[in-house]
N, C-alpha and C positions, 0 to 999 in steps of 0.2 A: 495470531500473526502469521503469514502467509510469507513461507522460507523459500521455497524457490517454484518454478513454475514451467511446465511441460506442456512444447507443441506439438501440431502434429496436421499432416496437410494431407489433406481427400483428394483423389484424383478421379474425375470422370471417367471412364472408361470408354469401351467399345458406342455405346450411342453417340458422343459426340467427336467421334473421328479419329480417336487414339487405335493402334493396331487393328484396322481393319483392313489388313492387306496381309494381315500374319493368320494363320491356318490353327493354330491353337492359341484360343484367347483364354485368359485370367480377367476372372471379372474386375477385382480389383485390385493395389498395392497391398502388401504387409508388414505388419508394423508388430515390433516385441522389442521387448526390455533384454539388458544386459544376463547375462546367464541364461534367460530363458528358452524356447525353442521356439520354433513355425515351419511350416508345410506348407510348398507351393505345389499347385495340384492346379494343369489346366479343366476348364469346364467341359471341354469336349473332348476325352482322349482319343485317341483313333481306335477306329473298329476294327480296320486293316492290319493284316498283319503286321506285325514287328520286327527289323532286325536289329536295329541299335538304337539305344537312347543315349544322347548326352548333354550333361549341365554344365552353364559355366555361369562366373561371377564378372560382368564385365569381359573381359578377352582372356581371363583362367580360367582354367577346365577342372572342374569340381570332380565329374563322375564322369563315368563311358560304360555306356552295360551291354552285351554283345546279349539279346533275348535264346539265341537259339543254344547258343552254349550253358547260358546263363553264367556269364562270368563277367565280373565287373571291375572296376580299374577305380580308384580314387587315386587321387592326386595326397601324397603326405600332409599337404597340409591340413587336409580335411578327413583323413582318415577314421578319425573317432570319433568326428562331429559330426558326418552324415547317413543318415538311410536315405532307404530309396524302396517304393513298391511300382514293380514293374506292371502292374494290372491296370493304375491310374495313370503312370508316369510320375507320379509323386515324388517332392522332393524333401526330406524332413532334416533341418540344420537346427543342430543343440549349442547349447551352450555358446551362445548373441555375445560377439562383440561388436563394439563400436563400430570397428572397420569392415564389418560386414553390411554396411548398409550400400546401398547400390542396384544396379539390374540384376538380375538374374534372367539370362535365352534356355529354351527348351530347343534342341534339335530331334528329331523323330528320322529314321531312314525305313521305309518300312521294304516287305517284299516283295512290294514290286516296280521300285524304286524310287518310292515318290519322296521328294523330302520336306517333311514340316515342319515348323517354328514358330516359336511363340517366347513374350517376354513380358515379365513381371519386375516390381522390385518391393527394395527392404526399407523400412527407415527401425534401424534401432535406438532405444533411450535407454540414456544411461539412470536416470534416475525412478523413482517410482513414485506414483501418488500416494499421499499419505492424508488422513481425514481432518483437517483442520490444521494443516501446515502447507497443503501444496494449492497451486493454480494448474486447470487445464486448457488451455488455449486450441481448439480444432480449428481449422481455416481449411474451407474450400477451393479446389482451383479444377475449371473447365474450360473448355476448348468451342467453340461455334456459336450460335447464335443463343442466348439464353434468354428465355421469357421467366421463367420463375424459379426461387430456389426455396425448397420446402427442407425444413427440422425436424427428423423422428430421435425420440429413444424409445425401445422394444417395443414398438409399431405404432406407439401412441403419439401425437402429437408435442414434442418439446416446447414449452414454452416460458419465456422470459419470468424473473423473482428476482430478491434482492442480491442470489448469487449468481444467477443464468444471466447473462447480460448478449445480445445480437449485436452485432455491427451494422450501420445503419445500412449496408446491400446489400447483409443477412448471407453473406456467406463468410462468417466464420462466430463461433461461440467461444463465449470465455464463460468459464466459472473458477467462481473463487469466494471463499475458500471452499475445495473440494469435500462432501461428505459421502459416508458409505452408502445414503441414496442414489447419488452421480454414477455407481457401478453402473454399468446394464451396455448394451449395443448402441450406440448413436448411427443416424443415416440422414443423409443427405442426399436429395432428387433435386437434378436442374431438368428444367422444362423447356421443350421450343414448340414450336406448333406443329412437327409433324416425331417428334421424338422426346426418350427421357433417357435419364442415365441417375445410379443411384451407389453410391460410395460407403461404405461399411466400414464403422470403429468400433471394439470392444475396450470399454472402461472399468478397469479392476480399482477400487478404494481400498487402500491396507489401510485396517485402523484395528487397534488392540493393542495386547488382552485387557480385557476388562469383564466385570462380572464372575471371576475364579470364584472356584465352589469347590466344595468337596463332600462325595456323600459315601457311606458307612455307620457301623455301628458305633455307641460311645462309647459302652461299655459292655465288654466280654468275658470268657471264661476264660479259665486257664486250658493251657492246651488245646486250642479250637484253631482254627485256621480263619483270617481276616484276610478283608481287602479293604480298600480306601482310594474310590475313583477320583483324579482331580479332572475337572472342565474348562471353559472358557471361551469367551468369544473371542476372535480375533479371526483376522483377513492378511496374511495366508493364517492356516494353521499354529497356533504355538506349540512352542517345543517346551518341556516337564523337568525341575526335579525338586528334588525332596528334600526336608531336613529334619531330623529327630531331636527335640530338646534345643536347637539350636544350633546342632551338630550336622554338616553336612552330612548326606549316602551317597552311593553309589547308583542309585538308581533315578534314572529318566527318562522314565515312560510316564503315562498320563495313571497308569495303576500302583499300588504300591501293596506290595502282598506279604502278609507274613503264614509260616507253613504252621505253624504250632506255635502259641504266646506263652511269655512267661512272667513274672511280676518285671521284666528290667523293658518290656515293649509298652508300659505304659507312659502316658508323657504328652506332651505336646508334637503333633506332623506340622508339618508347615508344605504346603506346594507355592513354587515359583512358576508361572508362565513367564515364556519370552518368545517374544517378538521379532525375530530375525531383521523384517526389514523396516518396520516401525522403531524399532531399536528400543520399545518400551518391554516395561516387566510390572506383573500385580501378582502378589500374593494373598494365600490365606490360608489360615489356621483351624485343625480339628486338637481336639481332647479326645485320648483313648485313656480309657482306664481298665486295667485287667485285673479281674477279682477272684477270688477262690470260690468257685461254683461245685454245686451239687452233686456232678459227676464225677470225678473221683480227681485224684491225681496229685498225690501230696500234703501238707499240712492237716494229715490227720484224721480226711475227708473220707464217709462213709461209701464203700459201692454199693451196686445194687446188690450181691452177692451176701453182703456183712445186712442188709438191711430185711432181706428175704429170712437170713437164716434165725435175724433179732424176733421178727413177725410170726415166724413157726415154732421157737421155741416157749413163746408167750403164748400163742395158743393152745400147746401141749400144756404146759402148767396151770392154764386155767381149767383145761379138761380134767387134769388129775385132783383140782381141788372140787371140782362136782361131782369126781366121782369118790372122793373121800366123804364128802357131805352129804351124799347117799349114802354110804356103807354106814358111817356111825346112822343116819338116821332108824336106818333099817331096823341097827342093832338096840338102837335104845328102845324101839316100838315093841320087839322081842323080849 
């Protein structure tokens, strides 16, 4: 069943007539999730010297970077949410809210007093695609005369199934319900007869965990040092923990180590994966049993030490009945 659904809209750029009168272009909008980050980086930085860069969001002023001092100015409210590399102009904003969606102007002053500009914008979502709960709606929009509109995902031609569905003037795609196939880059090319222009989406699928494993030994020695790796698939990453017997730990990492066993680490592990943004969790269970092994350490257990000296004293005594069974022989031949 397909719970809610996320759009999201391509904008033609520089081919058909959008800022071609601005000095530094951005090929195209960008687009990220809540929390997340994004870098707007124009395509041509200036070659020319440098003296001031600044950003703004709509008519705020993000950033001001003075190049020759190197000193930079953020405005509070962005203080901890933005870098900046002064070698691209690059602009790097964390942690996506909602109300960050918008333009974003590049202004450039360089030295010798030329000044450049250029603008981009954001669209944030709040929600995420999830594999067999979400819908993603792309829709195209361009400017001039347009002869044709072609559908790539990662270069290859996209085409229509019982979940890829086109709109009949093929500028906009629906899939639904989305799977962790649908990840990958979508593009869009509108065509005229003397130009083209081509819009760029990247498609993340969360779906997991599923498949959790766990691999190690089942059964150990006393005293040895263990590990016990859990795995799992899942988009992003899951996150680990552990439980003994039934018994939460403290520990949640993907490893679970112990330094030296003793008979009370035997038992049932159990790993949990979770899901952060799929909001799922799978488990699975190992058997460790720890036994009283060979090399030493308790319950009575011979060393190699005790076993050498059992070996050489049994040798000695067999010697000494050969050479008793000699001596009488001798004596009785006498």
């Amino acid at each position: 069943m397909v719970s809610h659904g996320l759009y999201w809209t391509l904008c033609m750029l520089s081919c058909f007539g959008q800022f071609l009168s601005e000095d530094l272009q951005f090929s195209e909008p960008a687009n990220g999730a809540v929390g997340g980050s994004v870098v707007f980086a124009p395509d041509n930085p200036s070659s020319t010297s440098i003296d001031l860069i600044q950003w703004h969001f709509g008519t705020t002023p993000i950033l001001s970077l003075s190049v020759q001092s190197n000193s930079a100015t953020k405005v509070s409210a962005y203080r901890d949410r933005v870098g900046y590399d002064r070698n691209t102009l690059a602009l790097e904003l964390r942690n996506l809210r909602l109300d960050d969606s918008g333009k974003y102007s590049l202004t450039v002053l360089t030295s010798a007093g030329e000044t450049l500009t250029g603008e981009t914008s954001l669209q944030v979502f709040e929600e995420s695609l999830i594999e067999g709960e979400s819908s993603a709606n792309i829709i195209s929009e361009g400017t001039g005369s347009i002869s044709s509109v072609q559908w790539m995902k990662d270069d290859s031609p996209l085409s229509p199934s019982n979940s890829i569905i086109f709109s009949s003037d093929n500028r906009s795609v629906s899939i639904s319900p989305v799977q962790r196939s649908d990840s990958g880059e979508y593009q869009c090319t509108y065509r005229n007869p003397v130009s083209s222009g081509t819009a760029k989406l990247s498609l993340i699928i969360n779906y997991g965990p599923e498949d959790v494993s766990i691999k190690g030994q089942d059964v150990v020695d006393l005293g040895v040092r263990v590990s016990l790796s859990c795995s799992a698939n899942s988009e992003p990453s899951a996150s680990f923990s552990w439980k003994i017997n039934g018994t939460d730990t403290n520990v949640t990492a993907d490893t679970f180590t112990i330094d030296q066993t003793d008979f009370t680490h035997s038992g049932d592990y159990e790993c949990t994966a979770w899901n952060s943004v799929t909001k799922r969790s799978d488990s699975q269970k190992h058997a460790l049993l720890v036994k009283e092994g060979g090399g030493g350490g308790g319950g009575g257990g011979l060393t190699s030490g005790a076993i050498a000296g059992i070996v050489i004293g049994v040798l000695v005594a067999v010697a000494g009945i050969c050479g008793l069974i000699v001596y009488l022989t001798k004596t009785y031949k006498m």
